[in-house]
C-alpha angles and dihedrals in degrees: 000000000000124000100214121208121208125258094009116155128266096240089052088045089056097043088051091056079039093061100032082052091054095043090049095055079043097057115123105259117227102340091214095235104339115121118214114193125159144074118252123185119215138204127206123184126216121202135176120250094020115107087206129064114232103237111204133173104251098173128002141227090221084242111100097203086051097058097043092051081056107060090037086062098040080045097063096045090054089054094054094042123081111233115234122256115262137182126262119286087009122127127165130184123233109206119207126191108204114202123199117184126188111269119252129234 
């Protein structure tokens, strides 16, 4: 789920559906047995001049596991998904909420 902010541009709209795209083909698949329950946001800062977003915890599940399987997987989007071009000296933050729910039967 992405957190918009008004009046963001289009290049930083794109590159926040980008990278949710790309955390939702890396999700865990059954977790034989595991269950993952919780909400983590996410931030991910943007710089000019860096080829890699910075991926930090911006608000936890309570449940450790839960947040570090988050940002691996943010992590690894960021990794897969260009980052827009800025200007220089420019930076912006993409917040992502990642949601697990319990599996069903």
């Amino acid at each position: 789920m992405l957190e918009d902010r008004e009046g963001a541009p289009p290049d930083l709209q794109a590159y926040k559906f980008a990278v949710a795209s790309a955390v939702l083909e890396s999700r865990p698949q059954k977790s034989g047995g595991l269950a993952f329950n919780g909400i983590v946001v996410v931030d991910i800062r943007v710089t000019s001049g860096t080829r890699v977003a910075l991926v930090s915890l911006a608000d936890s599940s309570g449940v450790d596991a839960v947040d570090t399987l988050a940002l691996q997987m943010v992590r690894r989007a960021v990794e897969r998904v260009a980052t827009p071009a800025l200007g220089q000296g420019q930076g912006d933050r993409v917040r992502l909420s990642v949601v697990f729910e319990p599996e069903g039967p």
